[in-house]
C-alpha positions as CSV (number, residue, x, y, z in Angstrom):
1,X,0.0,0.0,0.0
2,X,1.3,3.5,-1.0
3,X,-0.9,5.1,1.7
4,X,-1.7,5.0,5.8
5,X,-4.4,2.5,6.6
6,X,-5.8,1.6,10.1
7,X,-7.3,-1.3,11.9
8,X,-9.7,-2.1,15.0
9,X,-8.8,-4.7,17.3
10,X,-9.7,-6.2,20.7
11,X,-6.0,-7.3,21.8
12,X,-6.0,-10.8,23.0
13,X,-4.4,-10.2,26.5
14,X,-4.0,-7.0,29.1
15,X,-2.5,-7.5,32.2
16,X,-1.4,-5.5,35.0
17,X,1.4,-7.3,37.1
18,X,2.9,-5.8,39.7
19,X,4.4,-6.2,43.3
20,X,7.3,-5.4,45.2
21,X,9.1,-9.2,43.2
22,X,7.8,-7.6,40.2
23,X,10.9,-6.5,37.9
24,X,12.6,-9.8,39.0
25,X,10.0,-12.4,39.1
26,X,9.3,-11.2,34.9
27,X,13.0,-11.1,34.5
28,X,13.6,-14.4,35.0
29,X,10.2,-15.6,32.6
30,X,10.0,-12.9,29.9
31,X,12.3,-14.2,27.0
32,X,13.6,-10.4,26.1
33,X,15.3,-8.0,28.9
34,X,13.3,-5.8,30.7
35,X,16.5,-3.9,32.7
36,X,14.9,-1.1,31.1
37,X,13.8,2.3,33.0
38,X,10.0,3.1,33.6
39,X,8.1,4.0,30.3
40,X,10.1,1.7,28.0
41,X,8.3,-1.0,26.0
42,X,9.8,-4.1,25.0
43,X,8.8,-6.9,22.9
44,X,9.4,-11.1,23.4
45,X,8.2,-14.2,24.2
46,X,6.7,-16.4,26.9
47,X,8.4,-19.5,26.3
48,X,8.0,-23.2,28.4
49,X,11.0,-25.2,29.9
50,X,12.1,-27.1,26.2
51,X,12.1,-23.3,24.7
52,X,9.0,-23.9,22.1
53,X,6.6,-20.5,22.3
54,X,3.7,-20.3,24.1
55,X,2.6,-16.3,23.8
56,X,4.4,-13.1,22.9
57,X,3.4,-9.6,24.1
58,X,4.6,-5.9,24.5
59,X,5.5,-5.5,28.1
60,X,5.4,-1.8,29.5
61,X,6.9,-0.7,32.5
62,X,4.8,1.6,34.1
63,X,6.5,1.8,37.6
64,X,10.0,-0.3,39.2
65,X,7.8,-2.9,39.9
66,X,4.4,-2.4,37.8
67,X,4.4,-3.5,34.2
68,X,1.6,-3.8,31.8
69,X,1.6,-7.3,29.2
70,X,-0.4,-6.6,26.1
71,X,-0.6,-9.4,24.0
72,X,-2.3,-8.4,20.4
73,X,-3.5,-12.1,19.2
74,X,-2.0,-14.3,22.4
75,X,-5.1,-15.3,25.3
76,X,-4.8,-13.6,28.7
77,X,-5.5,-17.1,30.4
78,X,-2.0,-18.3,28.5
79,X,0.5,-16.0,29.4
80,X,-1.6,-15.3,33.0
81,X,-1.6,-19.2,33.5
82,X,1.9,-19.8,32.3
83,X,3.2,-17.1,35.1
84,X,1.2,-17.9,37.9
85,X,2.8,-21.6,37.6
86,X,6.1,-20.2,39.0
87,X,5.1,-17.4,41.3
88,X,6.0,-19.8,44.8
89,X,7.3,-17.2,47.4
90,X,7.5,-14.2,44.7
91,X,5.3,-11.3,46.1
92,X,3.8,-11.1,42.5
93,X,0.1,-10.0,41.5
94,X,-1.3,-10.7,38.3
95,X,-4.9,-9.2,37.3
96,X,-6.4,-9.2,34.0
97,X,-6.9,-5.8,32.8
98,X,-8.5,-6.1,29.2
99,X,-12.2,-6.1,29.5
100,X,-12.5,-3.0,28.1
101,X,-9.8,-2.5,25.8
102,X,-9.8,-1.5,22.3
103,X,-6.8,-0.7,20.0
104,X,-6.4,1.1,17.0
105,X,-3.0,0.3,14.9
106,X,-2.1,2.7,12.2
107,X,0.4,1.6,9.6
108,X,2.1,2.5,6.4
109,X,3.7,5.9,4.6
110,X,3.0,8.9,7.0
111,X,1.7,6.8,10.4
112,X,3.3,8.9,12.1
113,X,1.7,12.0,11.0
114,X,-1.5,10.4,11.6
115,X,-1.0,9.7,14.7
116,X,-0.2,13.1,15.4
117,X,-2.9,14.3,13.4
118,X,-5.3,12.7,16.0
119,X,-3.7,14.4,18.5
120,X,-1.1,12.1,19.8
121,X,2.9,12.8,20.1
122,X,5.3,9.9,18.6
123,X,6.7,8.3,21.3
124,X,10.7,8.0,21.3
125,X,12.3,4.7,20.1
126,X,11.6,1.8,22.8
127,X,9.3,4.1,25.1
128,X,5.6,4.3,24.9
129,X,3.2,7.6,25.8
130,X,0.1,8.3,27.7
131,X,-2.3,10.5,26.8
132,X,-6.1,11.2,26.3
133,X,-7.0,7.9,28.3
134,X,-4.8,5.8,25.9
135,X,-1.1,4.5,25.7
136,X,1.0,5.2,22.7
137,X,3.8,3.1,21.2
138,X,5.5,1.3,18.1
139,X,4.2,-2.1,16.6
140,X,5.4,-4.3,14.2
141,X,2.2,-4.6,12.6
142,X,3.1,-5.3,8.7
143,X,6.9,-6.0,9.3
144,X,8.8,-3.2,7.2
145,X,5.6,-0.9,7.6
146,X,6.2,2.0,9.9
147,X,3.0,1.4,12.5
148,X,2.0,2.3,16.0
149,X,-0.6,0.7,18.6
150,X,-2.8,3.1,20.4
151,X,-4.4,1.1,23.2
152,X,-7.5,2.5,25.5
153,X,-10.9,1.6,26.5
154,X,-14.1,2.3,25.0
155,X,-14.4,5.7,26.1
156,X,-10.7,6.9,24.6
157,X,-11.4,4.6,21.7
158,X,-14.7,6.4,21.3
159,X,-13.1,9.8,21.3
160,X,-10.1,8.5,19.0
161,X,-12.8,7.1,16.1
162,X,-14.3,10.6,16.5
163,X,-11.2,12.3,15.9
164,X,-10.7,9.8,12.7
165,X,-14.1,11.1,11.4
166,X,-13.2,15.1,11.5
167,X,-9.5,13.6,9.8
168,X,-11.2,11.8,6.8
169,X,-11.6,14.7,4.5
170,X,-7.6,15.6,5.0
171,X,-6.5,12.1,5.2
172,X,-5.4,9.2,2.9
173,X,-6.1,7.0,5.4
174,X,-8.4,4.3,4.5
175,X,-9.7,1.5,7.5
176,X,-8.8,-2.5,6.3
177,X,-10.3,-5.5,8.0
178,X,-8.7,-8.6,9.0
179,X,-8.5,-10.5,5.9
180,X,-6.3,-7.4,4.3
181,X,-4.2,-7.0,7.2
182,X,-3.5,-10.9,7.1
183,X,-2.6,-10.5,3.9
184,X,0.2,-7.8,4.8
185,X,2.0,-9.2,7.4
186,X,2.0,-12.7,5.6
187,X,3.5,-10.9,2.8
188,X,6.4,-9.2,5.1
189,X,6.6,-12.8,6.7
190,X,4.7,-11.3,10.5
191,X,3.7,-15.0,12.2
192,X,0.8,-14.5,14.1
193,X,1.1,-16.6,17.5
194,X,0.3,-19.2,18.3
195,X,-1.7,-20.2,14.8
196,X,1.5,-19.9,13.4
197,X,4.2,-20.2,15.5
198,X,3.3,-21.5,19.0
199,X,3.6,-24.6,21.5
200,X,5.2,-27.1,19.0
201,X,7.7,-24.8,18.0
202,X,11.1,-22.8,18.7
203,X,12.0,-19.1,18.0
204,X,14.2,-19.8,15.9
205,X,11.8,-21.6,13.2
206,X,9.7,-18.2,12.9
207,X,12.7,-16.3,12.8
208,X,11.7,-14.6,16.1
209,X,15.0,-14.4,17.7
210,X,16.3,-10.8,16.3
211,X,13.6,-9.0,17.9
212,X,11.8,-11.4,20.7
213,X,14.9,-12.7,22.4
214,X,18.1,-11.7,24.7
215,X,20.9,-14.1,24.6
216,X,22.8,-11.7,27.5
217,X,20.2,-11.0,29.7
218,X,20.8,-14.1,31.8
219,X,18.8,-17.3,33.2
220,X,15.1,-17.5,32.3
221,X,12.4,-19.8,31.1
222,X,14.0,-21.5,28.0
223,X,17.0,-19.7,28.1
224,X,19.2,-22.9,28.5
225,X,17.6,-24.3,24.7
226,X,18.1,-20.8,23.2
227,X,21.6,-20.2,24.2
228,X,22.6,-24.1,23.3
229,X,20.8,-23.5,19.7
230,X,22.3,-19.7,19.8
231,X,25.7,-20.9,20.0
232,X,26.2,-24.6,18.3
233,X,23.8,-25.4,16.4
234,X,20.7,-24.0,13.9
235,X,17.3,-25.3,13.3
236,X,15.7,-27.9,10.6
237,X,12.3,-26.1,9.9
238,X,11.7,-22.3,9.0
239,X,8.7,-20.1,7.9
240,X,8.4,-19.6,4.5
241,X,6.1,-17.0,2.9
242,X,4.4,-19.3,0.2
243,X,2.2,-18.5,-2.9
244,X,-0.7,-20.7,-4.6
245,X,-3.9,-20.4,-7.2
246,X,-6.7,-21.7,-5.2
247,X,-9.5,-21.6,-7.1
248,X,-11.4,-24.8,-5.9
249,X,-10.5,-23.5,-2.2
250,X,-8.3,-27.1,-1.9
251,X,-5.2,-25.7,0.2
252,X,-5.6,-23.6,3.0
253,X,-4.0,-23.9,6.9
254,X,-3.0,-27.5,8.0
255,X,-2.4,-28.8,4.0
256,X,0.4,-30.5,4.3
257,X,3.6,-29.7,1.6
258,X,6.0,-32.1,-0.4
259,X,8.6,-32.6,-2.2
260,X,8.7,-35.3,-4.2
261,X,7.5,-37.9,-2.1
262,X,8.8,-36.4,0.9
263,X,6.7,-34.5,3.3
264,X,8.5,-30.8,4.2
265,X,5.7,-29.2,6.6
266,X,2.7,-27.4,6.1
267,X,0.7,-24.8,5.7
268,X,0.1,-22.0,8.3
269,X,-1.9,-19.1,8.3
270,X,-2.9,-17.8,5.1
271,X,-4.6,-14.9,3.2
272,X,-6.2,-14.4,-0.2
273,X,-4.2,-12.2,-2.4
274,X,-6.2,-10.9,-5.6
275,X,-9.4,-13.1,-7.0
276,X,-7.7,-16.5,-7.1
277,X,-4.4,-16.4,-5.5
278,X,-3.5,-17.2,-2.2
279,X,-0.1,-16.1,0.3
280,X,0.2,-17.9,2.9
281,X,3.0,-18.6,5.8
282,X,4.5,-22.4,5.6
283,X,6.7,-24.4,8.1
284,X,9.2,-26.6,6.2
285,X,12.3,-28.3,6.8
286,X,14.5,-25.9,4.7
287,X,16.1,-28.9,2.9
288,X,18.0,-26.9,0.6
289,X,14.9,-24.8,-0.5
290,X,15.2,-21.5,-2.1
291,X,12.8,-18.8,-3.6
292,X,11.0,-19.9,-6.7
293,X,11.1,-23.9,-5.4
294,X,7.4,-25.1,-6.2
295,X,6.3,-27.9,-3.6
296,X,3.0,-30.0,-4.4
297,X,0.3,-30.8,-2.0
298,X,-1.4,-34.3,-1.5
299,X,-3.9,-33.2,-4.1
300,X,-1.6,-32.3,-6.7
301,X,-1.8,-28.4,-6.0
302,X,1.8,-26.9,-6.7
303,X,2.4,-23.9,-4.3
304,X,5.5,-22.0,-4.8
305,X,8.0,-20.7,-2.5
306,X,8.3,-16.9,-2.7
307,X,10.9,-16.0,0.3
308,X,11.8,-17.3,4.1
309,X,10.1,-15.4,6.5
310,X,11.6,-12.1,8.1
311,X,9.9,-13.0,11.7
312,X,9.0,-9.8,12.2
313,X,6.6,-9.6,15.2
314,X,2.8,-8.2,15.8
């Protein structure tokens, strides 16, 4: 897209964690480092003792020991569930704090003078903003796309689809759905977890590890697997970003991929992409395979490889 676009959104989790434990109780289970000062905003994974992913999230740091966990498409109950397993003599509190919330992403050529248009400063690099009842900072929406998350309730996200009304006649925005902004991030090689990249798989295999992991931030959930893969070995599977026609709607997520007779992986989410082509998000063994490789399905459909996925995240 040559112009900004924006997109509504219930995030899947919001949770308020705090305590005086706090900062190093989610040091020692958060997959990035959060040795960050109050206001920064730092993206990773939640990740279970043999390293495969279970949730990712934005975690805020709204106080030395009060952070916020917004998760855009991981469940509360997952990442709430998975901390409250270790929290033994920690003086930790977790609440759920997402009932209400609404969030508007805005992405592409002049985001950021959109967001500013509706009233809202550009946060600094790694730092996140309050203001007008909602909290301000960068996303990874579409992977190369410049975007930003603004995340309220229903009263600020009331006022905020007001203020995108009195904007329309001076904007180029234009609001997408689902399907659309599927189709971007599958085409900038953005997994969506857990559909797909979650329980069954590492990091690594989605490409996750530039921007969701820390290999010197020290012990935590995982870390032990990450660090051993980090430094002596590499992975057999990767996401791919993978093209087909599919006209008699035959492949879609869970069709399984070969080559010759061999089975490589299979098919993850996907998106339609004009009137009868499809891009979708593959997990193969990499076996050698390159951009422009064409891989058949048990059906006989041929999908072609376009590029391995860049792992940007949500």
């Amino acid at each position: 897209m040559d112009e900004h676009f924006y997109f509504w959104k219930q995030p899947g989790a919001r949770l308020s964690i705090h305590g005086p434990d706090a900062a190093a109780f989610l040091q020692g289970q958060f997959s990035n480092d959060l040795r960050r000062g109050v206001g920064s905003v730092t993206y990773g994974l939640w990740l279970n003792h043999k390293g495969k992913v279970l949730a990712d999230s934005f975690v805020l740091r709204r106080g030395e020991n009060h952070f916020e966990v917004v998760g855009l498409t991981s469940e509360p109950g997952v990442i709430a569930g998975r901390l409250d397993a270790f929290i033994i003599a920690d003086d930790v509190t977790v609440e759920d704090a997402g009932s209400s919330a609404e969030m508007l992403s805005i992405a592409g050529p002049g985001a950021a003078g959109a967001l500013e248009q509706l009233g809202f400063a550009v946060p600094a690099e790694g730092m996140f903003i309050d203001a007008h009842g909602a909290c301000v900072f960068r996303g990874r929406l579409a992977g190369r796309t410049d975007c930003w998350h603004v995340l309220g309730d229903h009263t600020s996200a009331g006022a905020v689809r007001e203020k995108l009304k009195m904007t329309a006649n001076t904007s180029n925005a234009r609001q997408v759905g689902k399907v659309t902004m599927d189709r971007l991030r599958i085409l900038d090689g953005v997994p969506e977890i857990p559909a797909d990249v979650g329980p069954n798989d590492l990091p690594q295999e989605g490409a996750l590890e530039s921007e969701g992991l820390s290999f010197t931030k020290g012990c935590y959930l995982g870390q032990e697997v990450m660090a051993r893969l980090h430094n002596l070995g590499k992975v057999r599977r990767r996401l791919f970003v993978v093209r087909f026609d599919n006209p008699g709607g035959l492949v879609g997520t869970g069709t399984s991929l070969h080559l010759g007779a061999r089975k490589l992986g299979e098919i993850r989410g996907c998106a339609p992409d004009g009137d009868e082509s499809t891009v979708a998000l593959a997990m193969l063994a990499t076996h050698g395979l390159k951009p422009g490789d064409s891989l058949r399905t048990e059906t006989g459909g041929i999908v072609k490889i376009v590029c391995l996925a860049e792992g940007r995240a949500w």
